[in-house]
C-alpha angles and dihedrals in degrees: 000000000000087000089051099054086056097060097047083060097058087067093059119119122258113271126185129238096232135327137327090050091251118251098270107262118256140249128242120241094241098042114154121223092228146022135174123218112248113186110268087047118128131207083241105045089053089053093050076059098068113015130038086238106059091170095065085062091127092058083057088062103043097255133154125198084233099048099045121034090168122056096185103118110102118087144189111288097015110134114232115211130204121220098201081177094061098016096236133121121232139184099241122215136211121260117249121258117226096228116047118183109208116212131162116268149141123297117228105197106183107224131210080255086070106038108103111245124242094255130006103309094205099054088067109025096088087054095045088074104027129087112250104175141010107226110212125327094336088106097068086062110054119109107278125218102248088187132248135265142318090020095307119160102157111080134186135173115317090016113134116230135190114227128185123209098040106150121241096250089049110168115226096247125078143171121212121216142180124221105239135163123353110244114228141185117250103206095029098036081220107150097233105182140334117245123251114207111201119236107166163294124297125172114206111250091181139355139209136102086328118032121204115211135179118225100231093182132012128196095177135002120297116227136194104270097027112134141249135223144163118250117250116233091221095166125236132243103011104113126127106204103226133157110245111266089233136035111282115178120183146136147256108255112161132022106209106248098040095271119133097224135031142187135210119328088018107127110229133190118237125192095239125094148172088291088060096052095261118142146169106281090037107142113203138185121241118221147184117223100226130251128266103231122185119209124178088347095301114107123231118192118195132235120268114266132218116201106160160007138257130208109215103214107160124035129196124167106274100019137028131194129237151196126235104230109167130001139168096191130029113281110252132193120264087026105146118248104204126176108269 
């Protein structure tokens, strides 16, 4: 049924994200008339195949962020057709036969697990459930790691820890974090989060006062003083790539991993958030503020220029975290991120 539904909506009109209805996306020059869907395919990926916006790939298929919340509905094996005439994709279906033998078989029923997502699912699955900043002063509060016997405070994978302001109805999974750097803006100076830099997994063996935790996986070393916190259950795939409805203009402030440039598929922090309009699904533009030449004593500065595109993914309230979906230079810090 599910499967069905979705075909009925590829036969939607066109409707457009906001108005003015948006200039229809081109083709590229070297477009194919056809592809089938192979598994590690994205929405977004299919539609690079065939237009030189592949973000706008709802628009091909005659989607709306209203109409459709959920943009699971392309499988393995399914044909995409190009309409060069009317410039869409579809999922085309076989004709009919005159004469159909029924016999008795298998059903095979596609589920949302085999759907291809609408950009690459495992760049971002390890964010969706960790914590990535501490707005304002929630951080102070989290359960802190006290340490562990016998005068431990270094801590690794299957090591029991101690841990004080669990709350009483503590669930049994927990991440741990670090405090790092403040996040500020740039143009403002306002402090707009503290990051959080992920460390591990622990599960709560007991609780009190003083709670006691295994660490069940480690990515760096646990210390004494380190935080807790439970996982989010942000889910995965369901995101609809749209340009913001109004200007947002912000910058690059943070390149996940403590690096000061990136490149495609890095995850990268911006200093715009959900009080600036930005939300999961926000597509931005990435830019390079232009360089200041000087020629026979007199300065010339270039125009800005824009060399790539962004995937918003998590939102809080004063930043928001991206993936770098196309580039054509590394990713620096204080590069402006602008509404399409």
């Amino acid at each position: 049924m599910r499967r069905i539904i979705s075909l009925i909506c590829f036969l939607l009109p066109v409707v457009a994200w906001a108005a003015p209805t948006p200039a229809k996306p081109q083709l590229r020059a070297d477009a194919p008339d056809q592809h089938v869907v192979v598994k590690g395919d994205t929405l977004w990926g299919i539609a690079n195949k065939f237009f030189q916006d592949p973000w706008r790939w709802p628009y091909l298929w005659g989607m709306n962020k209203d109409s459709i919340r959920d943009p699971h509905w392309i499988y393995p094996g399914d044909r995409i057709v190009l309409d060069r005439r009317q410039g869409v994709l579809t999922v085309a279906t076989e004709p009919a036969r005159n004469t159909v033998r029924l016999e008795p078989q298998p059903r095979i029923v596609a589920t949302d697990h085999d759907a291809i997502p609408s950009i690459p699912a495992d760049a971002i699955e390890p964010f969706l459930s960790r914590p990535l900043v501490a707005e304002n002063a929630a951080g102070t509060s989290a359960p802190t790691v006290l340490g562990g016997r016998e005068g431990r405070v270094i801590f690794g994978e299957h090591d029991t820890i101690f841990a004080t302001g669990l709350p009483p109805d503590a669930g049994k999974r927990w991440l741990i974090y670090r405090p790092g750097k403040t996040f500020v803006d740039p143009q403002s100076g306002e402090t707009l989060g503290i990051e959080s830099i992920y460390l591990g997994a622990a599960e709560l063996q007991s609780g009190g006062e003083i709670g006691s935790l295994v660490i069940t996986h480690s990515a760096q070393e646990v210390y004494q003083g380190d935080r807790l916190v439970p996982p989010t259950t942000t889910p995965i795939g369901a995101y609809l790539p749209h340009a913001p409805e109004r200007s947002i203009n912000g910058q690059v402030i943070s390149v996940l991993g403590g690096v000061s440039r990136a490149g495609q598929n890095s995850v990268i922090t911006l200093s715009k958030g959900r009080r600036d309009g930005v939300e999961p699904g926000h597509v931005l533009a990435l830019y390079r503020k232009g360089e200041t030449l000087r020629n026979a004593g007199k300065a010339y500065v270039l125009p800005d220029e824009r060399y790539g595109l962004v995937f918003v993914f998590r939102v809080f309230d004063r930043v928001a975290y991206a993936l770098v979906m196309e580039t054509r230079l590394p990713v620096q810090l204080l590069d402006d991120v602008q509404t399409p």
